[in-house]
N, CA, C and O atoms as a Tripos MOL2 file, in Angstrom:
@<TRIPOS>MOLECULE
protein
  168   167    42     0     0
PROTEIN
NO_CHARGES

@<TRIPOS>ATOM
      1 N         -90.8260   84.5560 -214.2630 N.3       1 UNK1
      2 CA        -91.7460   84.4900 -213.1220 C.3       1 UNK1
      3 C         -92.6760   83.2790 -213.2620 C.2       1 UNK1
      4 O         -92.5110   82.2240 -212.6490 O.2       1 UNK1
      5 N         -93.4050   83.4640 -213.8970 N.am      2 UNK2
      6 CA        -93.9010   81.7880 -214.6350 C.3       2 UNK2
      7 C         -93.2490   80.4080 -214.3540 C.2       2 UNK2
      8 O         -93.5120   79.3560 -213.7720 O.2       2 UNK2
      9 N         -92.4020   80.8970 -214.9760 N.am      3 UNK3
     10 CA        -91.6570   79.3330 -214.9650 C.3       3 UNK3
     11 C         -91.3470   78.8210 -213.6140 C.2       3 UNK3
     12 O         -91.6720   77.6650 -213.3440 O.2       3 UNK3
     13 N         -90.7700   79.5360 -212.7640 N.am      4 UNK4
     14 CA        -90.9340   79.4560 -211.5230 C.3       4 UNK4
     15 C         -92.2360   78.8630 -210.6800 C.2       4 UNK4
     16 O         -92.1940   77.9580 -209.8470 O.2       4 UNK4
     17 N         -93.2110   79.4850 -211.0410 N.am      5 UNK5
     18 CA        -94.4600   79.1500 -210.4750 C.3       5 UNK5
     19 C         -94.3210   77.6160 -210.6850 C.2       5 UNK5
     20 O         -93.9650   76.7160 -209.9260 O.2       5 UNK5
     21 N         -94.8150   77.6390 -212.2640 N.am      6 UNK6
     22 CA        -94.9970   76.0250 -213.0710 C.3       6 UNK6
     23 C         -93.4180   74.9050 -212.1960 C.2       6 UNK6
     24 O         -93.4300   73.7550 -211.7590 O.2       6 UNK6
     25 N         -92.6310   75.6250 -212.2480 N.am      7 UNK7
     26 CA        -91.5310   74.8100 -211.6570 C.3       7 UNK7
     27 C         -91.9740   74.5670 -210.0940 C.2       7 UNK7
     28 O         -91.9180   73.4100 -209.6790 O.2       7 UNK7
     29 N         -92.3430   75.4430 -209.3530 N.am      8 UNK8
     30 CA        -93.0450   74.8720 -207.8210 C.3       8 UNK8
     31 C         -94.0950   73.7210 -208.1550 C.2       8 UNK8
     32 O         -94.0630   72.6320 -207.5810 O.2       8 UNK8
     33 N         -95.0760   74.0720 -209.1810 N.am      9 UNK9
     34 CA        -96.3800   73.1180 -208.8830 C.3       9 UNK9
     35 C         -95.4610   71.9050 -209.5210 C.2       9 UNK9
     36 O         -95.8350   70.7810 -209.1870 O.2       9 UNK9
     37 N         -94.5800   71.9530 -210.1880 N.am     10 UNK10
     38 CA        -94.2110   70.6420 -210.7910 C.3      10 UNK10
     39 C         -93.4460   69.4020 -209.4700 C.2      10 UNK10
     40 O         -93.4300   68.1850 -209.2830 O.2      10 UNK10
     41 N         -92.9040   70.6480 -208.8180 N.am     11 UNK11
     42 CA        -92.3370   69.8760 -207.4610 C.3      11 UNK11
     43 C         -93.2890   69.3740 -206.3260 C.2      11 UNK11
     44 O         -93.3460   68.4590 -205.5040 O.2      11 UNK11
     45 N         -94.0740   70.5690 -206.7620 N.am     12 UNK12
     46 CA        -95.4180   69.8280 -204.9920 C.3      12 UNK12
     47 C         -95.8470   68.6050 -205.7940 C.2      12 UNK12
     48 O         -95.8260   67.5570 -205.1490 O.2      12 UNK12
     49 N         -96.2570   68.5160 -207.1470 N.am     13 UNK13
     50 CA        -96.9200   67.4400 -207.5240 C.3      13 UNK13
     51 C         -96.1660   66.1920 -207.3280 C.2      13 UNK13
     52 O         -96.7320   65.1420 -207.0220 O.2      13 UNK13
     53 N         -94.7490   66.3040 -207.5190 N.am     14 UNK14
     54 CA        -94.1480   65.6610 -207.0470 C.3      14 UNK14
     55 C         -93.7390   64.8150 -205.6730 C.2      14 UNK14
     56 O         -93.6530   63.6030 -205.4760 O.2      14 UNK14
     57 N         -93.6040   65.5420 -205.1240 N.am     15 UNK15
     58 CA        -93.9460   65.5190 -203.7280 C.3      15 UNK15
     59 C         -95.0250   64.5590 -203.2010 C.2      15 UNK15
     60 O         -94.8690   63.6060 -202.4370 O.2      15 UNK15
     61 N         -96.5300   65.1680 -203.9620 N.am     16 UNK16
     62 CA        -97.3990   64.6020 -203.4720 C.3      16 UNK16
     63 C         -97.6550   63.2930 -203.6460 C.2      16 UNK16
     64 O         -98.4590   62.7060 -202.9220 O.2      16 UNK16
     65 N         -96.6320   62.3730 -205.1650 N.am     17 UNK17
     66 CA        -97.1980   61.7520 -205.8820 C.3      17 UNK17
     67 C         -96.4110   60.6380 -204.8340 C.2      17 UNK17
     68 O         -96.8820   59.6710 -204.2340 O.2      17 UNK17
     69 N         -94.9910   61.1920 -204.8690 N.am     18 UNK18
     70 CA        -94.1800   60.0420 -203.6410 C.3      18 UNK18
     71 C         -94.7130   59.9590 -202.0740 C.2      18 UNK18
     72 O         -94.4650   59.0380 -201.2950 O.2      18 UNK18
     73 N         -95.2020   60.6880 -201.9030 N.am     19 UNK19
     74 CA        -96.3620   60.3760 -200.6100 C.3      19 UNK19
     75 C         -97.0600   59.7180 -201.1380 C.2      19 UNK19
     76 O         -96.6510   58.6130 -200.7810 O.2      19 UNK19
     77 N         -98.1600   59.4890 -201.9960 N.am     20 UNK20
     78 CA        -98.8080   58.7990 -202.2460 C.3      20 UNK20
     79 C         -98.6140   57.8870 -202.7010 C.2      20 UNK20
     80 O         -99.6480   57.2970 -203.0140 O.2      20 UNK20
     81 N         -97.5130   57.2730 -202.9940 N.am     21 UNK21
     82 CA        -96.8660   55.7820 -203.3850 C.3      21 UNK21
     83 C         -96.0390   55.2660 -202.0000 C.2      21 UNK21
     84 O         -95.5830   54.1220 -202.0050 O.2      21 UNK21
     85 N         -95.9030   55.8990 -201.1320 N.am     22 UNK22
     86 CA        -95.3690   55.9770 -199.8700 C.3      22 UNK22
     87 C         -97.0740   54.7150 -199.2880 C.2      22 UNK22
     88 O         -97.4680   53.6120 -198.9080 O.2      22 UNK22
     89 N         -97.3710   55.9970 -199.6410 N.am     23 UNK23
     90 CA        -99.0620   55.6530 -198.4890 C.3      23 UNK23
     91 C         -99.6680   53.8450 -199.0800 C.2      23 UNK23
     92 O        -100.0770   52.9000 -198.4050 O.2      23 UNK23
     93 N         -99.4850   53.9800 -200.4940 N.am     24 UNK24
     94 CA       -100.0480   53.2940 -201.2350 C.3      24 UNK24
     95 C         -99.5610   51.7470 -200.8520 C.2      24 UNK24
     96 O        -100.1540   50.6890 -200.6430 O.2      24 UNK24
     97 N         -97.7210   52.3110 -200.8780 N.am     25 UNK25
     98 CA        -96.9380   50.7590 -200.5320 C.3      25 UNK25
     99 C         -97.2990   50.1570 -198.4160 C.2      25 UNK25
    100 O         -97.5160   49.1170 -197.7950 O.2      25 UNK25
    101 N         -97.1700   51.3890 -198.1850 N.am     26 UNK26
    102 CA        -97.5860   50.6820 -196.5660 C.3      26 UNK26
    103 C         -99.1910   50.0800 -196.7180 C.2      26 UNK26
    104 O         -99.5480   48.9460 -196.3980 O.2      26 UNK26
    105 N         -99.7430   50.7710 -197.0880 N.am     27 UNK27
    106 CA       -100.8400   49.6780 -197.3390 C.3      27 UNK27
    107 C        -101.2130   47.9260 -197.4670 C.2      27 UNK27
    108 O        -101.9390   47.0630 -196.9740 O.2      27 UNK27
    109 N         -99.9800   48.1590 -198.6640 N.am     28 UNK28
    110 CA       -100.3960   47.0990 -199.5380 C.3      28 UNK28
    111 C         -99.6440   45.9260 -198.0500 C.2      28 UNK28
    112 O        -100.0640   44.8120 -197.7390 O.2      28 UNK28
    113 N         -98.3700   46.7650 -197.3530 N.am     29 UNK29
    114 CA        -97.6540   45.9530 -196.4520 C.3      29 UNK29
    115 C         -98.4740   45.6110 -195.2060 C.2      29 UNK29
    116 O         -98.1560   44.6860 -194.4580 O.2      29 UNK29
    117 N         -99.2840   46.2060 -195.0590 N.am     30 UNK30
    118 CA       -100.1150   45.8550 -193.9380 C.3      30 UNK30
    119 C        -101.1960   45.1660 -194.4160 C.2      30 UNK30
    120 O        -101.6410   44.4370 -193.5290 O.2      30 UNK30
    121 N        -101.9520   45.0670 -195.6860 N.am     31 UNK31
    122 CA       -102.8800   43.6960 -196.4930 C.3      31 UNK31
    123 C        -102.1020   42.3730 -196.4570 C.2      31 UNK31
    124 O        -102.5720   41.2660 -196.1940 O.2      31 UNK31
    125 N        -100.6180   42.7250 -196.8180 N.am     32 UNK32
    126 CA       -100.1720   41.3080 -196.8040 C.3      32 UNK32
    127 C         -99.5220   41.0000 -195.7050 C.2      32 UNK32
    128 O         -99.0000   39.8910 -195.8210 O.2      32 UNK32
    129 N         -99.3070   41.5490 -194.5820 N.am     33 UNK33
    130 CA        -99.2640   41.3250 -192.9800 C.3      33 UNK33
    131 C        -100.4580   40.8390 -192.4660 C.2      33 UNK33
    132 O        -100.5330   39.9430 -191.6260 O.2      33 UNK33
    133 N        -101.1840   41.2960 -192.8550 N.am     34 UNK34
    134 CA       -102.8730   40.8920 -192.2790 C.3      34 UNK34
    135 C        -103.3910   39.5460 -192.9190 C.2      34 UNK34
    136 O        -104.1000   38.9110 -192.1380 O.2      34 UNK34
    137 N        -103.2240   39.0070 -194.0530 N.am     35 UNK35
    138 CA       -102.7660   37.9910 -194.4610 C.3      35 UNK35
    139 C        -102.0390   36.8910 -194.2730 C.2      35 UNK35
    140 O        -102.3350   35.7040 -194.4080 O.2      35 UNK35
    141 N        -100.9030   37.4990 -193.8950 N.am     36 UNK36
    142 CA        -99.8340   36.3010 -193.8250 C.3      36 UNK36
    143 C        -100.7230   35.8830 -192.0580 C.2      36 UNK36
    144 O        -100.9660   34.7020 -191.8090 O.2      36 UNK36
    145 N        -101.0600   36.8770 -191.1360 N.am     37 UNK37
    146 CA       -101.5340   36.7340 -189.4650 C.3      37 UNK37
    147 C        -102.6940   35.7310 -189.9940 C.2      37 UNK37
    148 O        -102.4110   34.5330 -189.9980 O.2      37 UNK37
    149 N        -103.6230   36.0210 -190.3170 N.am     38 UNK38
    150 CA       -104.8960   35.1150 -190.8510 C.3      38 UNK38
    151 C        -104.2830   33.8620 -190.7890 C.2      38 UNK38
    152 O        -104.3340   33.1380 -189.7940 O.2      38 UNK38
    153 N        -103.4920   33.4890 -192.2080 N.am     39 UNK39
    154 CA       -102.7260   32.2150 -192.5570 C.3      39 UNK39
    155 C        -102.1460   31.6210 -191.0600 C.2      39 UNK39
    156 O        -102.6290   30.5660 -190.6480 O.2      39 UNK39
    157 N        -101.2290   32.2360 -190.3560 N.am     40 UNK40
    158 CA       -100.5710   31.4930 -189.5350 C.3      40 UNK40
    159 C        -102.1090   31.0280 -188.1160 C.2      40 UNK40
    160 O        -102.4340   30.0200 -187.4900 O.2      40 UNK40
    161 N        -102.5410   32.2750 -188.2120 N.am     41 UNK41
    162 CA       -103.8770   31.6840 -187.8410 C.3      41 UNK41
    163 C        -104.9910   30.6940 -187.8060 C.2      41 UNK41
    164 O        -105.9510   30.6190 -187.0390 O.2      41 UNK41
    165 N        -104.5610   29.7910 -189.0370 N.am     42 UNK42
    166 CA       -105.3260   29.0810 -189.6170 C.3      42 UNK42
    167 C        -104.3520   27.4010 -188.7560 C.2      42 UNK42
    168 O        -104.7420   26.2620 -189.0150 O.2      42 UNK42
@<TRIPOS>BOND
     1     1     2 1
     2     2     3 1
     3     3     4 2
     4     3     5 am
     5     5     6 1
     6     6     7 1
     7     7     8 2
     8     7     9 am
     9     9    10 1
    10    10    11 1
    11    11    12 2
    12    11    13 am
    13    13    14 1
    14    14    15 1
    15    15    16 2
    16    15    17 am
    17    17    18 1
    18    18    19 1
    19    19    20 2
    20    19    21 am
    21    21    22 1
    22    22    23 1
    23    23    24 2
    24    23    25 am
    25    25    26 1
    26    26    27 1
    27    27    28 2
    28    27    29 am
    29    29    30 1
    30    30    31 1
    31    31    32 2
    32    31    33 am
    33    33    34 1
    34    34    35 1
    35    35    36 2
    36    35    37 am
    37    37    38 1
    38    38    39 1
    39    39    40 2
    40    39    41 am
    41    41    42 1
    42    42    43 1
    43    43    44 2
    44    43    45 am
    45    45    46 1
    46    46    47 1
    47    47    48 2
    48    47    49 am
    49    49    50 1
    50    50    51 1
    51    51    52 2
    52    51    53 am
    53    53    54 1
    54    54    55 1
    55    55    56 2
    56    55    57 am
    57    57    58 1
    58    58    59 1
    59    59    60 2
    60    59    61 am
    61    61    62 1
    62    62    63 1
    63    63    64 2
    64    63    65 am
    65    65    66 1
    66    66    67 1
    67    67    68 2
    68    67    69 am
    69    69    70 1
    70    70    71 1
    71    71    72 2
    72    71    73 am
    73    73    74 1
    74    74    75 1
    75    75    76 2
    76    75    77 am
    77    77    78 1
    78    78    79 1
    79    79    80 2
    80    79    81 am
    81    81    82 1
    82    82    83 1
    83    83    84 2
    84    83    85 am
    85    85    86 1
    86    86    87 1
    87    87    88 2
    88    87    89 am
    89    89    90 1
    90    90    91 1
    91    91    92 2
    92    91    93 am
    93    93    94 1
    94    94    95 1
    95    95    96 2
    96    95    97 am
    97    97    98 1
    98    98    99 1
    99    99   100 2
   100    99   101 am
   101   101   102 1
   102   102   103 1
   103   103   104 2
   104   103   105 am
   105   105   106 1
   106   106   107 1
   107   107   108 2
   108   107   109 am
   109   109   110 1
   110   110   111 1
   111   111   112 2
   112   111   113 am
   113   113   114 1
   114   114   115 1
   115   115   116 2
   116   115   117 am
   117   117   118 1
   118   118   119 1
   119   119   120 2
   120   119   121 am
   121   121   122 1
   122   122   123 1
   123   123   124 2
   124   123   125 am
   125   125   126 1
   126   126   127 1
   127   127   128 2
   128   127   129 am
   129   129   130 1
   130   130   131 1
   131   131   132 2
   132   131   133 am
   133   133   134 1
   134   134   135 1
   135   135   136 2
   136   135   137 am
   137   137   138 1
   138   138   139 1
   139   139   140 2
   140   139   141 am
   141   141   142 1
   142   142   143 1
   143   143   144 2
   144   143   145 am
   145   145   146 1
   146   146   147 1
   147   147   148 2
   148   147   149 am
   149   149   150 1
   150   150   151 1
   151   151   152 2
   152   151   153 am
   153   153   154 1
   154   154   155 1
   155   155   156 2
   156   155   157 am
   157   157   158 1
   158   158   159 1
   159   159   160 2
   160   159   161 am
   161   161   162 1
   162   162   163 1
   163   163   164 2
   164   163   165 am
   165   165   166 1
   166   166   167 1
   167   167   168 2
@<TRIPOS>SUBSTRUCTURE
     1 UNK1         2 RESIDUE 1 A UNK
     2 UNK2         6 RESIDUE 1 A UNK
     3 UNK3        10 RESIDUE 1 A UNK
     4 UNK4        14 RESIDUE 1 A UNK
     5 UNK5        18 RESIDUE 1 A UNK
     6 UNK6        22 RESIDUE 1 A UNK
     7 UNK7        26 RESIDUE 1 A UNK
     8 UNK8        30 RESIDUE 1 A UNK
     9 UNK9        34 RESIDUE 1 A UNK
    10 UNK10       38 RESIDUE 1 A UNK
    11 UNK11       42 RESIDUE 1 A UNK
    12 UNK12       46 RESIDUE 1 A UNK
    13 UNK13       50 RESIDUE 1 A UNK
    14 UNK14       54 RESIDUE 1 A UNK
    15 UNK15       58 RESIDUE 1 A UNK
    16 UNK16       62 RESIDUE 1 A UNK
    17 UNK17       66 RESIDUE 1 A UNK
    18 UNK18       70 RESIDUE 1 A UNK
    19 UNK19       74 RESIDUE 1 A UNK
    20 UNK20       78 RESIDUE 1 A UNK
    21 UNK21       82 RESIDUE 1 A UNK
    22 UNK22       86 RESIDUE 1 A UNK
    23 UNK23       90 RESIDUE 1 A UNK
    24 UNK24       94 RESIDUE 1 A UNK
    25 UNK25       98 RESIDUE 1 A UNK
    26 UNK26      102 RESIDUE 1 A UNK
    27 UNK27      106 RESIDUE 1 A UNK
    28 UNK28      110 RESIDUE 1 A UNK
    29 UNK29      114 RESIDUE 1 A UNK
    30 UNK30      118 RESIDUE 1 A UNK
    31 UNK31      122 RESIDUE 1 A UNK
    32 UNK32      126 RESIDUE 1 A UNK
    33 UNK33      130 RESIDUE 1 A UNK
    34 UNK34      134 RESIDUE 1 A UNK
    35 UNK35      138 RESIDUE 1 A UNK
    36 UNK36      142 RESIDUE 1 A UNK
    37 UNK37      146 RESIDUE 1 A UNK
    38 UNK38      150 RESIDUE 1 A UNK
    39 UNK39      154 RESIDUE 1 A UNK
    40 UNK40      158 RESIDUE 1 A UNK
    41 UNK41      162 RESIDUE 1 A UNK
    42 UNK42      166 RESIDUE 1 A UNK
């Protein structure tokens, strides 16, 4: 029964962590979109 549990939280954490490297990388793609617009701006 346990292990089960610990085996769910091991997956949501999971889960959460690739969303959050998800979130992390569109970010970074829209800093260096916003960037590159500036530059051609210039």
């Amino acid at each position: 029964m346990t292990s089960a549990i610990a085996f769910q939280y091991w997956g949501m954490q999971k889960v959460n962590n690739s969303k959050l490297k998800i979130f992390q990388t569109k970010r970074s793609a829209l800093r260096g979109l916003r960037a590159l617009w500036q530059l051609r701006g210039i």
